[in-house]
C-alpha positions as CSV (number, residue, x, y, z in Angstrom):
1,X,43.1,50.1,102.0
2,X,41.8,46.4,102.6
3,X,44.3,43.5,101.8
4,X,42.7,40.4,100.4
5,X,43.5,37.6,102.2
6,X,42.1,35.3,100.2
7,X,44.9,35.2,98.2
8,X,47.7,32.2,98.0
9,X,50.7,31.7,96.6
10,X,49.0,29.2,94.5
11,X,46.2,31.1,92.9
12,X,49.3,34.4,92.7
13,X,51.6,32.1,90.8
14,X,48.8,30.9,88.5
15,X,48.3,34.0,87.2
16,X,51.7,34.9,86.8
17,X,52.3,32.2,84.5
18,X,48.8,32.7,82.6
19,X,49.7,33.2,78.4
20,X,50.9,36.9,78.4
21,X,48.0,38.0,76.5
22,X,45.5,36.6,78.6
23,X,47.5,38.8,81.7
24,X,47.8,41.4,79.9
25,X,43.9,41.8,79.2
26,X,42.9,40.8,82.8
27,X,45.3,43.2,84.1
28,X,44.0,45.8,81.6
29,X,40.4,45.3,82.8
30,X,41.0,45.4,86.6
31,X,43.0,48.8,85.9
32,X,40.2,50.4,84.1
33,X,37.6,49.8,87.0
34,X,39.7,51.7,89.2
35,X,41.9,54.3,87.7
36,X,41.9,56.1,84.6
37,X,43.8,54.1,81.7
38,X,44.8,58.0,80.2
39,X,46.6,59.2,83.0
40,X,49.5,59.0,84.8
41,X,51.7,60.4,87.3
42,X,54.8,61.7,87.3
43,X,57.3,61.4,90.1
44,X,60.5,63.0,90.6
45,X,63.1,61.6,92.9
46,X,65.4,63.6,94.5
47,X,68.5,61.9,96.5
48,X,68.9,64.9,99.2
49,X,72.0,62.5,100.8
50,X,74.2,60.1,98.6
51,X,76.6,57.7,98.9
52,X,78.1,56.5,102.2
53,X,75.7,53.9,103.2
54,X,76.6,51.3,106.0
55,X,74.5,48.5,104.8
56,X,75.6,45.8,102.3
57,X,72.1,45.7,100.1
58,X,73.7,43.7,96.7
59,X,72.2,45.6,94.3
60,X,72.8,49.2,95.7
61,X,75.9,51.5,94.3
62,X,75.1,53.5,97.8
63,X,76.6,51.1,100.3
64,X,79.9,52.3,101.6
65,X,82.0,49.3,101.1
66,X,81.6,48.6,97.3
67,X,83.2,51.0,95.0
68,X,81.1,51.8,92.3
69,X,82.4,55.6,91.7
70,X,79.3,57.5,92.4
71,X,79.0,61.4,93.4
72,X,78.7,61.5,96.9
73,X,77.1,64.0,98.7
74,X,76.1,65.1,102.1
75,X,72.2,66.3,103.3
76,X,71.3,68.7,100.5
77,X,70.5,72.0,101.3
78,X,66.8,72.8,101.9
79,X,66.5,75.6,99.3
80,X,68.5,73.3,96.6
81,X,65.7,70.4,97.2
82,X,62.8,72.8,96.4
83,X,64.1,74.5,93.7
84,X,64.4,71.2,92.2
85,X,60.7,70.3,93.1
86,X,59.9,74.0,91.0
87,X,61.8,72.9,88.1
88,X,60.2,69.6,88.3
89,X,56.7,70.5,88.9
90,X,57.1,73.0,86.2
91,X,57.8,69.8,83.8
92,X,54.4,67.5,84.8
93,X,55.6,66.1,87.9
94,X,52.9,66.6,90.6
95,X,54.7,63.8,93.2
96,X,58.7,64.4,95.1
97,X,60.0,61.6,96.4
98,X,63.2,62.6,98.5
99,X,65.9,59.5,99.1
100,X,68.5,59.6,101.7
101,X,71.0,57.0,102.1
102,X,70.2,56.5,105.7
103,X,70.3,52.9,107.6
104,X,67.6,54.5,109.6
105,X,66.7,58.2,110.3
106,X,68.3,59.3,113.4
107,X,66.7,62.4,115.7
108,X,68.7,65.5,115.2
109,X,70.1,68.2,113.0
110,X,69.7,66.4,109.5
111,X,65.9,64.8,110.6
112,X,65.3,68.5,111.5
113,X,66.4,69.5,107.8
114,X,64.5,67.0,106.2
115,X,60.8,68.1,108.4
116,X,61.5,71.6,106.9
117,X,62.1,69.9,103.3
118,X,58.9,68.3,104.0
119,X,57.2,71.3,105.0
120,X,58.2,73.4,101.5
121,X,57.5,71.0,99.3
122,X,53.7,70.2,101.0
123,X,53.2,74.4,101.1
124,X,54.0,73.8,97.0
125,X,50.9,71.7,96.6
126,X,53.2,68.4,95.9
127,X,52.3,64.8,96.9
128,X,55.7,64.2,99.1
129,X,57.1,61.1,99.6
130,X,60.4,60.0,101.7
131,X,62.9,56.9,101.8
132,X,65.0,57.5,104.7
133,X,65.5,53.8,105.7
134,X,63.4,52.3,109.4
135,X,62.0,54.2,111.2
136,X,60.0,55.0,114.5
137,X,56.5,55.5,115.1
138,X,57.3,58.7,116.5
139,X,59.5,59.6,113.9
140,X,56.8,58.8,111.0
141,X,54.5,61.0,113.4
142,X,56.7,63.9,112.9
143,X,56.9,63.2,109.1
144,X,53.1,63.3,108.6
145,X,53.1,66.6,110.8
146,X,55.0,68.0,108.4
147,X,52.9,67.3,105.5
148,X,54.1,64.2,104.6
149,X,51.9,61.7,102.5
150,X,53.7,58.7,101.3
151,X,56.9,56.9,103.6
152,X,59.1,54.4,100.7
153,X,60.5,51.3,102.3
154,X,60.4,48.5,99.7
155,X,60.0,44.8,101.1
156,X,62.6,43.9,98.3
157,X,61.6,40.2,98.0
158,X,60.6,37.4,98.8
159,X,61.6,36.7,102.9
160,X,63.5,33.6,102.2
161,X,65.5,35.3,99.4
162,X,66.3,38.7,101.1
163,X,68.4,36.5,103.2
164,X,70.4,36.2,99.7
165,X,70.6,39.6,98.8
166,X,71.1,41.8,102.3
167,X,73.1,40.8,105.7
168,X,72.9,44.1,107.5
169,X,69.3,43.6,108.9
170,X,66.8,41.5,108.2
171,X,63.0,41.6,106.6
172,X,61.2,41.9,109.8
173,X,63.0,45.1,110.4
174,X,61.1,45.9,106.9
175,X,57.9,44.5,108.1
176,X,58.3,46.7,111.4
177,X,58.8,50.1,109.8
178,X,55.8,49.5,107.4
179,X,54.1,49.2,110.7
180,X,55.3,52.1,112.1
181,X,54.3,54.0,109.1
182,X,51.0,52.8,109.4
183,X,50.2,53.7,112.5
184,X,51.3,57.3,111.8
185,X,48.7,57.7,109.1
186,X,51.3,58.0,106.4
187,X,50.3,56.3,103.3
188,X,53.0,52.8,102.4
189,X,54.4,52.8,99.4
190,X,56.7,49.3,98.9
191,X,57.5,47.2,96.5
192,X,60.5,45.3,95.2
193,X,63.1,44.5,92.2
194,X,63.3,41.9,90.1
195,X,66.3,40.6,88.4
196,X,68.4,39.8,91.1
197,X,68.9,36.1,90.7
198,X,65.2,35.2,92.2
199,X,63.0,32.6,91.0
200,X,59.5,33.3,90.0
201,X,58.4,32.0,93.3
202,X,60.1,34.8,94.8
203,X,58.5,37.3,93.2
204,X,55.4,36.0,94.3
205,X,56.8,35.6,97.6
206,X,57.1,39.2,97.7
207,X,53.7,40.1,96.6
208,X,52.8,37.8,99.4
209,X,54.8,39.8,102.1
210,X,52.8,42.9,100.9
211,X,49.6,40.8,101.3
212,X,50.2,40.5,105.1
213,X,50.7,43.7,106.1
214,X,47.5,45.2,107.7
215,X,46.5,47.0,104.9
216,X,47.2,46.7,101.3
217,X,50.3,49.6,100.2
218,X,48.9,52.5,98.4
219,X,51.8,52.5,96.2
220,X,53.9,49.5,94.7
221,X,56.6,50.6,93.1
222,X,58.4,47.4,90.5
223,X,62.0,47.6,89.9
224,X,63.8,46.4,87.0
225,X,67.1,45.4,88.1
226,X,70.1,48.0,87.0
227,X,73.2,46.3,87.9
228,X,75.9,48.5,88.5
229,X,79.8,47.7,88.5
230,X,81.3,47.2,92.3
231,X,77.9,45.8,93.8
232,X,77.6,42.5,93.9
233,X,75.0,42.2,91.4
234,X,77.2,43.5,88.7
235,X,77.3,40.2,86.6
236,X,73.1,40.2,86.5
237,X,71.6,39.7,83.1
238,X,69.2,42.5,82.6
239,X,65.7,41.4,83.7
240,X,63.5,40.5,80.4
241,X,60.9,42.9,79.8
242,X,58.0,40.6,79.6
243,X,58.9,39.7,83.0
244,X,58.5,43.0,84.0
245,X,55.4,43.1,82.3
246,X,54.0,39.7,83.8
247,X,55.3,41.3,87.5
248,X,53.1,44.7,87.2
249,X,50.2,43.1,85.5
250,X,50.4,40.2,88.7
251,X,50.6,43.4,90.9
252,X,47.9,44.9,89.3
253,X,45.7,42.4,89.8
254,X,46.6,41.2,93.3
255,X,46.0,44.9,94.7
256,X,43.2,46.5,92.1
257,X,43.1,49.9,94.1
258,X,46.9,50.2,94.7
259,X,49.1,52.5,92.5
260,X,51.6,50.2,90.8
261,X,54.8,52.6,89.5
262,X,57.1,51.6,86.7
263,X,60.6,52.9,88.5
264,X,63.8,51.8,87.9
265,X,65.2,49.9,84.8
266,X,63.2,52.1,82.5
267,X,66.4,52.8,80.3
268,X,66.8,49.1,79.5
269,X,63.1,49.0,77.9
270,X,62.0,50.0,74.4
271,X,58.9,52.5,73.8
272,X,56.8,49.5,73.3
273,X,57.9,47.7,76.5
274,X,57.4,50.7,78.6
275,X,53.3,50.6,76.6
276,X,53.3,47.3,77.5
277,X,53.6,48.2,81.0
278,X,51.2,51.0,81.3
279,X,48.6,48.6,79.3
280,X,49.2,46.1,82.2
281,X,48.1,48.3,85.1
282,X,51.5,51.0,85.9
283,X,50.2,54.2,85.9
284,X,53.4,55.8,87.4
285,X,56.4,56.9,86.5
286,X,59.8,58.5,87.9
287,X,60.9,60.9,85.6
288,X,64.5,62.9,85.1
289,X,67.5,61.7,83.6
290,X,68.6,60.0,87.3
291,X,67.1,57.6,89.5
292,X,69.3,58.2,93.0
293,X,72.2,57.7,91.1
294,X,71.0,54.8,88.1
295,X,69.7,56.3,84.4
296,X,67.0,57.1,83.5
297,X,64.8,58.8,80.4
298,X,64.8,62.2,80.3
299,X,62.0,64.3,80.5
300,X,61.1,65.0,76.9
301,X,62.0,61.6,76.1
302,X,59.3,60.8,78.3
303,X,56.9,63.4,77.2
304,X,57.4,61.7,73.5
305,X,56.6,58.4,74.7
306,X,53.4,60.0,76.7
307,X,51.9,62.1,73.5
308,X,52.9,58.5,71.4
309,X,50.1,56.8,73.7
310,X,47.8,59.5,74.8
311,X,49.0,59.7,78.4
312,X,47.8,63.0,80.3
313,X,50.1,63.3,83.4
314,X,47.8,64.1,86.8
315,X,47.9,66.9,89.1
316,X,47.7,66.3,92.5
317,X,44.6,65.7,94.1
318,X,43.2,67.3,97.0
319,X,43.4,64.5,99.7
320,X,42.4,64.9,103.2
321,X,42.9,60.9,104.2
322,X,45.5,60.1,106.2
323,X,45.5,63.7,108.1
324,X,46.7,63.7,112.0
325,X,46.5,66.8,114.0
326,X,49.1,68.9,114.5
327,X,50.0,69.3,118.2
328,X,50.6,72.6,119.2
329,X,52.8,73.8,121.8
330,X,53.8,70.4,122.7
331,X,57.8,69.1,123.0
332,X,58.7,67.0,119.9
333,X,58.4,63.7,120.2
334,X,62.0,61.7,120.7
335,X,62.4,58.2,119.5
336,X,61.8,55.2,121.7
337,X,64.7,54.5,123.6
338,X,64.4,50.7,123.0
339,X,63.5,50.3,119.5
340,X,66.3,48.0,117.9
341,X,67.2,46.8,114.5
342,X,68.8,44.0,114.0
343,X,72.0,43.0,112.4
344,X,71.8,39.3,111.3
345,X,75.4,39.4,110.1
346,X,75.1,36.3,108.0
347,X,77.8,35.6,105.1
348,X,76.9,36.3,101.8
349,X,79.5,35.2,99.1
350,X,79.1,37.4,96.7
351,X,78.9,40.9,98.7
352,X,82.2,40.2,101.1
353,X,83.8,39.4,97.3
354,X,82.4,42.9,96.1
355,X,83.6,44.8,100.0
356,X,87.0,43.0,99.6
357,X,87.2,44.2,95.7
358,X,86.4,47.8,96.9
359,X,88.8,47.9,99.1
360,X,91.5,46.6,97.5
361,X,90.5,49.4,94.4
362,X,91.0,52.0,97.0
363,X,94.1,50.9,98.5
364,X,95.7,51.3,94.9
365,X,94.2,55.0,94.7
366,X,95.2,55.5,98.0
367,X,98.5,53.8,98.7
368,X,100.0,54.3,102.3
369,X,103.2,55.0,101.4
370,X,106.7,53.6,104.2
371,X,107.0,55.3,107.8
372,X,110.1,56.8,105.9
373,X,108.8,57.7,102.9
374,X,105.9,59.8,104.7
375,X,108.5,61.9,106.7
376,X,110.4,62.8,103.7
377,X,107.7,64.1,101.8
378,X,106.5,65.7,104.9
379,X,110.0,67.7,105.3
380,X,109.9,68.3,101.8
381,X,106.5,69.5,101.8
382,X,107.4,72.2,104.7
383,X,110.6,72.9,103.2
């Protein structure tokens, strides 16, 4: 899918700041000559590993250090993950999107799981998505082998402002594994939040960043920010929703032939923000009563809102772009030795003040009691 480089920040922020009718209606025009206005697809997400995660991302309740009393769990069984792609398919939803709290996939036992997760839900005529964190060329190969269509690595932000939000690796490491996905025939989906203390020149910085990969993203998923307590962007005023609007219809615009997906934040929007949306060029949703681990509608509320508007959500298509060959009797391929990501290991106020807070909160769950005290309870304990 072609990126227009004629595009500038300039003529991007312009639009952005056009009157919010006058969007809205552009937006809505652009979306009609290339997808239907009437439907829409239905995604459901499905976090097959939570919690535990090593980074420091600020607006994520996954990261190991902040405590933000989610359910943690390790690599969900295989059969658990498809019977929840039945139960979801069985309810509209022709896309899975599976979420791991990974920094990046490693080669081994739990890639091996996910391959055959991949494999079960492409054999149930799903479109199958995965956000595992960076990864190889090779190990996007292996994905798309498997059936994969769509690899999830969101760019976030802007470049200058991820600098603000993350310290555990940087945006080229971003840039690099939307690259790799690339070259493996997958289909890129990426996109970013708002509401996380960025300007409006952000935003459109981050629209930018999309704008110089090779080829435009398939998929663009928005994000309204949901700021959970522990991270450090628990304090965040929830995002307006005609900025959210103004953001999808921008998206819309800048990349005509790209799906743009409402995701998270929906919970924090009315009925008629969520039309607003879907009038301004989304035409995707995530649907289930949990986003990874945020809120969201549940499915009939979402059913009400689609009968309400006369949205018809899609089946999958059949879609043979984006294909590689399987090879056959071939070793699988390993990942290359010297790909590295890198660890910038700036300071960022705010998330050292959420890590220290966490830790603190768990030292008073988990007191270490005196030398002494421990050997007395022990000696009780085997008396």
């Amino acid at each position: 899918m072609d990126n227009n480089k004629s595009w500038t920040k300039d003529k991007i922020l312009a639009i952005y700041n056009k009157p919010l009718m006058e969007l809205i209606f552009d937006a809505g025009i652009i979306h009609r000559q290339h997808h239907d206005p009437l439907k829409i697809q239905v995604s459901k997400l499905i976090s097959i590993k939570t919690g535990g995660c090593p980074e420091d991302c600020g607006y994520c309740p996954q990261a190991a250090r902040y405590h933000t009393n989610i359910e943690k769990n390790n690599l969900m069984p295989v059969e658990e993950v498809l019977a929840k792609a039945e139960a979801a398919k069985a309810t509209g939803s022709s896309r899975v999107c599976m979420g791991a709290a990974w920094r990046n996939v490693q080669d081994g036992e739990d890639f091996d799981q996910v391959i055959e997760m991949v494999k079960g839900l492409s054999a149930m005529n799903m479109e199958v998505c995965c956000t595992l964190g960076m990864v190889t060329e090779n190990q996007a190969t292996r994905l798309a082998e498997a059936g994969l269509h769509y690899y999830n690595h969101n760019i976030d932000t802007s470049e200058e402002y991820y600098k603000e939000v993350i310290s555990t690796r940087g945006f080229n490491d971003r840039i690099k594994t939307l690259e790799n996905v690339r070259k493996s025939s997958l289909k890129v989906c990426s996109g970013g939040i708002i509401g996380m203390g960025e300007t409006v020149n952000d935003r459109i910085g981050m629209l930018m960043g999309l704008l110089k990969l090779s080829e435009a993203p398939e998929s663009i998923p928005i994000n309204a920010l949901v700021p959970v307590e522990g991270t450090p962007l628990e304090e965040q005023e929830i995002v307006p929703i005609w900025d959210v609007v103004r953001m999808i219809a921008t998206t819309r615009i800048v990349f005509p032939k790209s799906t743009v997906r409402l995701s998270a934040g929906r919970t924090q929007m009315s009925k008629e923000g969520q039309a607003l949306c879907f009038m301004a060029g989304a035409s995707s949703i995530f649907a289930g009563d949990k986003l990874l681990t945020t809120p969201n509608p549940g499915d009939n509320e979402d059913m009400e809102l689609f009968n309400l508007l006369g949205l018809t959500p899609t089946e999958k298509q059949k879609d043979n772009t984006g294909k590689v060959k399987i090879r056959k009797g071939q070793p699988v391929l390993e990942t290359v030795a010297d790909e590295k990501w890198s660890r910038p290991g700036h300071v960022i106020e705010r998330n050292v003040k959420a890590t220290e807070k966490g830790k603190e909160i768990r030292k008073k769950a988990h007191p270490v009691p005196p030398e002494g005290r421990v050997t007395e309870l022990t000696e009780n304990s085997v008396k």
